[in-house]
N, C-alpha and C positions, 0 to 999 in steps of 0.2 A: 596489500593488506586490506584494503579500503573494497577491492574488490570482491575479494572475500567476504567480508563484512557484510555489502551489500548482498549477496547471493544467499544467505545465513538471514538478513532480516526480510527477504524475498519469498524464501520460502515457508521461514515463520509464519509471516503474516499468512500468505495463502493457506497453509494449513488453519491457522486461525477461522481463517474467511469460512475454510469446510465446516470445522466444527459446531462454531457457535451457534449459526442460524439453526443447525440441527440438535442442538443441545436445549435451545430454547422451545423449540416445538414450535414456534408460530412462524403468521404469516408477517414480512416485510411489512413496514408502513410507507409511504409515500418519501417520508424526512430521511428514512433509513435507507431507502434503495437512491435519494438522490445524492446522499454521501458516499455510496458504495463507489458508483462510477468513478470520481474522482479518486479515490481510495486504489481503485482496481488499476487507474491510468499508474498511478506512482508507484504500484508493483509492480507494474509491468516492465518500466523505468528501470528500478532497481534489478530485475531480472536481466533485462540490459548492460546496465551496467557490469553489473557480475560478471557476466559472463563474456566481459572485455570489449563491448564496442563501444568504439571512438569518435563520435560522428563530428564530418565535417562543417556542418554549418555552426561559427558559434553561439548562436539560439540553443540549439538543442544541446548543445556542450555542457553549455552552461543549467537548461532542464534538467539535463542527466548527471549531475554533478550530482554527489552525496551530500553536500552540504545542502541542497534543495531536496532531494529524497529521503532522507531520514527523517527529518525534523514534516515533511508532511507526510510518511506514511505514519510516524507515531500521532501525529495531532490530529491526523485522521480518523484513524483507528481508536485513537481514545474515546473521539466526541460519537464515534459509531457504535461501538461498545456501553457510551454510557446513553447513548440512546437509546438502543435495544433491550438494555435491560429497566433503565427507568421507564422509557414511553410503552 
């Protein structure tokens, strides 16, 4: 279920990522594209995750766990989201 879940807020966000920038009409700020990268790292995670791999090291086990991807693809995407629209 958890995998699932991730695969569901993985895709969410990226579709997100499409539209906003484009809904806004402008150009990135410097604040906004240095939160993306991290942003883009923990979807990429989550797409991972999803789609069931298991990695050996437990460094990245623990990276790719959902209880670390959720909580920074949402806190990410908030503080991006409310950047781009206030700044």
């Amino acid at each position: 279920m958890a995998r699932f879940i991730s695969l569901l807020l993985a895709i969410a966000a990226t579709l997100g990522l499409l539209f906003l920038p484009a809904m806004r009409g402008g150009e990135l700020t410097p604040m906004e594209h240095g939160l993306l990268s991290p942003l883009m790292l923990a979807i990429c995670g989550s797409f991972a995750h999803g789609l069931g791999y298991i990695p050996r090291n437990p460094v990245l086990r623990g990276v790719l766990h959902p209880g670390v991807l959720w909580p920074s693809i949402g806190v990410l995407g908030a503080v991006w989201i409310a950047e781009s629209w206030v700044g």
